[in-house]
N, C-alpha and C positions, 0 to 999 in steps of 0.2 A: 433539385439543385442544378445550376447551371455551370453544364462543365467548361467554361471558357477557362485560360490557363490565369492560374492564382496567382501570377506575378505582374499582372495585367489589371490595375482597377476596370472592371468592367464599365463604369460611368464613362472613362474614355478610351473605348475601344471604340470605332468607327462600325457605322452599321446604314448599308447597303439597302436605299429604299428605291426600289425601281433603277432608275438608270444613274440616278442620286445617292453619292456617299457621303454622310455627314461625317466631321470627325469628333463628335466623341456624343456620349447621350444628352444633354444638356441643352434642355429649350428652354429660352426665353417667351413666356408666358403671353398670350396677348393680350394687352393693357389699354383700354380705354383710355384715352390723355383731354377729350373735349375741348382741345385749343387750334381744329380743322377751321380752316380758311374755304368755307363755304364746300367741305368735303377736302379740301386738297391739302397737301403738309406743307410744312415750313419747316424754319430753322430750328424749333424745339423738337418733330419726330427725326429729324438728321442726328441731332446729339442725341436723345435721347433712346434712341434703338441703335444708332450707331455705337454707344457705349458696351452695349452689351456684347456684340460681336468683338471689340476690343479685346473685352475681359476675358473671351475663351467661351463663348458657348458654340453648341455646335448650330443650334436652326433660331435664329432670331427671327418672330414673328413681330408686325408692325402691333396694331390695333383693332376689331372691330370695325371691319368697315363695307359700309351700306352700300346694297345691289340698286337704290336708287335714292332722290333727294327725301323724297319721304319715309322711305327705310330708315331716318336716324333717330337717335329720339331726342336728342338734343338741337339747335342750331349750331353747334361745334363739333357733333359729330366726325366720325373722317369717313369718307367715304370714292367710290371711284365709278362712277356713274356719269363723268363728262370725258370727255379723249384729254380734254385740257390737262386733267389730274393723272395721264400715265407719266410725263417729263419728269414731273415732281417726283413718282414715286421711284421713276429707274433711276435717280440721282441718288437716293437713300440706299437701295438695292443696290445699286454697282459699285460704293462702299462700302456694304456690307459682306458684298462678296470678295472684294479685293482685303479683308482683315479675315479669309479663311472660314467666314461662317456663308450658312444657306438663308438667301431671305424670304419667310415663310406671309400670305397674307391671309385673314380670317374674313371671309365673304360670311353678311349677315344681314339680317331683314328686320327690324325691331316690335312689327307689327302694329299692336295695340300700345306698346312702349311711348307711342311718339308722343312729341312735343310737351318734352318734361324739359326742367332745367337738370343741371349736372347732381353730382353726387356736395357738391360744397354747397347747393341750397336743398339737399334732400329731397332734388327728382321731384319738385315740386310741379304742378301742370301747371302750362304758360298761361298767362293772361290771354284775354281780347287784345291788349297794347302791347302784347309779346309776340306777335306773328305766329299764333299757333295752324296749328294744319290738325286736320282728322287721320286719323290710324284707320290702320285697316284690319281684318281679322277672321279668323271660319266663323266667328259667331260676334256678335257685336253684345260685347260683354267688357266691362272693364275690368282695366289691370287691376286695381283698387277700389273700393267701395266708393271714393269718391275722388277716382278717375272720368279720366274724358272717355265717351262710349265710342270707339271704334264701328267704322261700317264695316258689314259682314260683306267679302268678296264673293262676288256672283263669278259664273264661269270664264267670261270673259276677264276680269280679275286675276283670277288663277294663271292665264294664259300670260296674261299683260307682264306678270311677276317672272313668269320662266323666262323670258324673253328678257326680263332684267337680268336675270341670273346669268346667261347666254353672253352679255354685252360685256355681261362686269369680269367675268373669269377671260374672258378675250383681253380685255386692258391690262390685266392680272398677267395675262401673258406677255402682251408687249411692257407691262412696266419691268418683265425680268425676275419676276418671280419663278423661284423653283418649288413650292411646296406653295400648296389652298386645302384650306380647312372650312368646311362649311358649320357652319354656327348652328346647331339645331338645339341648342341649350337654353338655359334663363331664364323662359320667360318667352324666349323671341317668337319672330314667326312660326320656323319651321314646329319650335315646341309647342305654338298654342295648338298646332293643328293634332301634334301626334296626344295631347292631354285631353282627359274626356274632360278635367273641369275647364276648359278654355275652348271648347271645340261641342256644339251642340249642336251640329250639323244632322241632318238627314240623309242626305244625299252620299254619291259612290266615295263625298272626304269627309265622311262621319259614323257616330255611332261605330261600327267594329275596330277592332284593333288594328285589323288592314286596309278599312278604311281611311281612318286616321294616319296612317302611314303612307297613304300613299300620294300626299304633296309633298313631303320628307324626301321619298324615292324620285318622285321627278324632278325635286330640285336636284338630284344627285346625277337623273342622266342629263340634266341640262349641263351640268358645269364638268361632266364627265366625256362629255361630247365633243366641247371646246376645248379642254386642256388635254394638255398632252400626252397622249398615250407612255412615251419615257418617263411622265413623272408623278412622283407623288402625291396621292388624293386622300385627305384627312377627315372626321367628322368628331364634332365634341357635342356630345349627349350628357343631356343634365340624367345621371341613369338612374338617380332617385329622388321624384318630386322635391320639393321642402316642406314646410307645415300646411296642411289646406289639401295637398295633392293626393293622388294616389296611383301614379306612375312608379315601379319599382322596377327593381333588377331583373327580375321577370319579363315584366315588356320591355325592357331594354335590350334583351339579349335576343328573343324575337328582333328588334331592330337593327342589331348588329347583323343577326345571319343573314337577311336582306339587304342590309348596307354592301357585304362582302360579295354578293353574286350579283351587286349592281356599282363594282369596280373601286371601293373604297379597300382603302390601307390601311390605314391606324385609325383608331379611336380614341379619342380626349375623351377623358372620362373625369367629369365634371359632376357636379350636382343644383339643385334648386331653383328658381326663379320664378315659378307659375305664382302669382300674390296671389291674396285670398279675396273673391269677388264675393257679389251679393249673392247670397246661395249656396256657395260652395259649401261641401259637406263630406272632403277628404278628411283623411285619415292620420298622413301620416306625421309622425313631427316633426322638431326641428332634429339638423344633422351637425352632434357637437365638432366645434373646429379644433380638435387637435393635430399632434403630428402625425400624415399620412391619412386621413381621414378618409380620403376619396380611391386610395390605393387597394381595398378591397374589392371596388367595383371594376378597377383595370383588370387585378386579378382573374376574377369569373369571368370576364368578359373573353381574355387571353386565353384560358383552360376553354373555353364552351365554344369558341367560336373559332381558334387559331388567326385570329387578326393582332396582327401589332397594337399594341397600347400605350399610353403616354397617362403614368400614374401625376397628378396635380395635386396638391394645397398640403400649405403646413409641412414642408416637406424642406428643412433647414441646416441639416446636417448632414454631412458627404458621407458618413458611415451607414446612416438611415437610406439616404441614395443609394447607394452602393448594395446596402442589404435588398433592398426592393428589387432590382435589376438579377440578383444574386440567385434568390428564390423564384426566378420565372414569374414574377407577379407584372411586371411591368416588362417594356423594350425602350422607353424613353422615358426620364425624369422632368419636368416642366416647372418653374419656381417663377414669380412675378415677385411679388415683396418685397421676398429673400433677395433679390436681383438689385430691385430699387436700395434696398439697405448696404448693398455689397454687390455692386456690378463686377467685380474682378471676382465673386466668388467661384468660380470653375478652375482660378491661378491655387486658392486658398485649397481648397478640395483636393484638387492635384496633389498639393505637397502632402495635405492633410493622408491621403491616401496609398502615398508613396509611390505617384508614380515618377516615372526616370528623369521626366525632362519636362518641368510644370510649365517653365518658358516660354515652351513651345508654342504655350497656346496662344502667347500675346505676340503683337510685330514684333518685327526684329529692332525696331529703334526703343523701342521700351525693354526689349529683353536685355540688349548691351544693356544697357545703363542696371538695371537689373543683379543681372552674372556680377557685375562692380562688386554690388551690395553683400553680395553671398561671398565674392575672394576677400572682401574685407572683414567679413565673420570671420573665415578662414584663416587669416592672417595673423588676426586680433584674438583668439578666443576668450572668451570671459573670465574672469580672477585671473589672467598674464598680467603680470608686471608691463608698464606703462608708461611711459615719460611724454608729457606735451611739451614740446617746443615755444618758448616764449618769448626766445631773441637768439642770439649766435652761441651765448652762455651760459644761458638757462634751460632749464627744463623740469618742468613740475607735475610731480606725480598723481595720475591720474584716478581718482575714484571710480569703479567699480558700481559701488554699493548705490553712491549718489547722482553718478553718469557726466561727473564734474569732475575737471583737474581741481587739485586742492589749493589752499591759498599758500601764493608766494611766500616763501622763506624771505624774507628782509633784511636778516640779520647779516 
């Protein structure tokens, strides 16, 4: 049990990552939005990650975004792979930081993913008259049975991509970012490599478990090299396959102890993505989405490895929050949905949880108006006698019940 002091909801207690203090546990999840402008953002990721940091989260993360133009899997992708696309992003970031929260970005490679349409026509593959592009992949094996086959990266490949990695966490710097997360989950690149059903190599990044691993580890010192030593360095691992796979907690935690002594902080602990190719002859099933679902894998990971963790999905109520954080299963709580359904929910929690000054979390021009709201509760409290003013001589008693003054007396 977590002896931090019981008058304190631990969801916002501030917690000290490298030379980075966020204030309170609460990340905004990264959210695919596929309305990039050839990789770069607009006026919908400004409100739409700006919101979040508004409402009181502590590390607001953008989107999913590509170490190169082929990295995406869609044409609307985001990504930051041209210098053009850092202006754009430290415009969102240096809002984000001036409303009190950290802005975090998620570096990721889609591999064999590419040139699908979005999730509103079901990741369909592009046409010939859709500008599709070929995926890359350790084995030239499709996402889907009747996906586009991916070419298998040769060594020069390998190199070509790190060197991606190198360029993108450098802009990630200059755009103002304080926190990167490297994507090793889903489906994406670094996952087809670390999965034996996606990864049917021979060579020194195949076949063994550390072989597999080990284009995982050099994206890690690539992006590990670039960024800042003051700051924090995230990785989210799908820690157990989906249906088809046979990746589990097991080799995950193998993954984490080599993540940790090659300079990674926390762990997103995620699930699923590998689809089921022709051949494949995994095991495991699906993973039901209930509440906390993926918070048993933060768990293990946090006990076996002593790395920070960041519990995700299905994770909707401040008290469920709260309890996770409570029992040592997690160090950060991560909500996407939940967010999009209720972006001030960290204001909601707060009260919900009783902390001192929920306020706090939002500007001070929303909090004035705010504090109003609350002295007028005060004021007024519910079933007090009531009169509305209706001219200089009037005044009609006010319902309660129906949230209406009653009808004028006439008489």
């Amino acid at each position: 049990m977590n002896e931090a002091c019981r008058d304190v909801p631990l969801l916002f207690t501030p917690l000290k990552l490298r030379s980075i203090v966020v204030r309170n546990r609460i990340v905004s999840s990264p959210m695919c939005q596929y309305l990039s402008d050839d990789g770069g953002p607009g006026e919908w990721q400004l409100v739409n990650f700006g919101r979040f940091a508004m409402g009181g989260c502590g590390i607001v993360f953008g989107e999913e975004t590509a170490v190169e133009a082929r990295g995406r899997k869609t044409h609307h992708c985001a990504g930051i792979y041209n210098d053009s696309h850092v202006s754009a992003y430290r415009r969102i970031n240096d809002f984000i930081k001036s409303l009190g929260a950290v802005p975090a970005i998620q570096l990721g490679h889609c591999g064999r993913r590419a040139s699908q349409h979005g999730p509103l026509k079901d990741r369909a593959t592009l046409t010939e008259a859709e500008r599709p592009w070929q995926g890359i992949a350790p084995s030239p094996l499709p996402p889907t049975p009747d996906g586009a086959i991916p070419r298998e990266m040769d060594l020069s490949d390998i190199r070509a991509s790190l060197t991606a990695w190198r360029a993108a966490t450098q802009r990630s710097v200059d755009a103002g970012y304080q926190i990167c997360e490297i994507h090793g989950a889903h489906g994406y690149l670094i996952h087809q490599f670390l999965s034996p059903m996606s990864n049917r190599r021979t060579d020194a990044y195949g076949g063994s478990l550390e072989n597999r691993m080990r284009y995982a580890l050099e994206v890690v010192d690539a992006v590990r090299d670039v960024w800042p030593k003051e700051l924090p360095l995230f990785f989210r691992t799908s820690a157990v396959e989906g249906p088809g796979g046979v990746w589990g907690i097991d080799e995950t935690l193998a993954l984490a102890r080599e993540l940790k002594q090659h300079g990674v902080d926390v762990v997103d602990c995620s699930s699923g993505g590998v689809g089921i190719s022709a051949g494949d002859d995994g095991t495991l099933p699906a993973i039901p989405r209930v509440p906390g679902f993926q918070a048993g894998y933060a768990r293990e990971i946090r006990r076996e490895t002593g790395l920070l963790t960041v519990a995700v999905g299905m994770i909707t109520e401040a008290s469920h929050a709260e309890s996770i954080l409570r029992e040592g299963h997690a160090d950060l709580i991560a909500l996407a949905r939940g967010l999009m359904d209720n972006p001030n929910w960290p204001l909601h929690a707060a009260r919900e949880l009783g902390y001192a000054d929920p306020l706090a979390l939002v500007h001070e021009r929303e909090a004035q108006r705010l504090r109003l709201l609350e002295q007028h509760r005060v004021a007024y409290p519910p079933g007090s006698a009531i009169q509305i003013p209706f001219g200089t001589t009037e005044q009609v008693a006010y319902s309660w019940s129906s949230g209406i003054a009653g009808p004028r007396d006439r008489d």
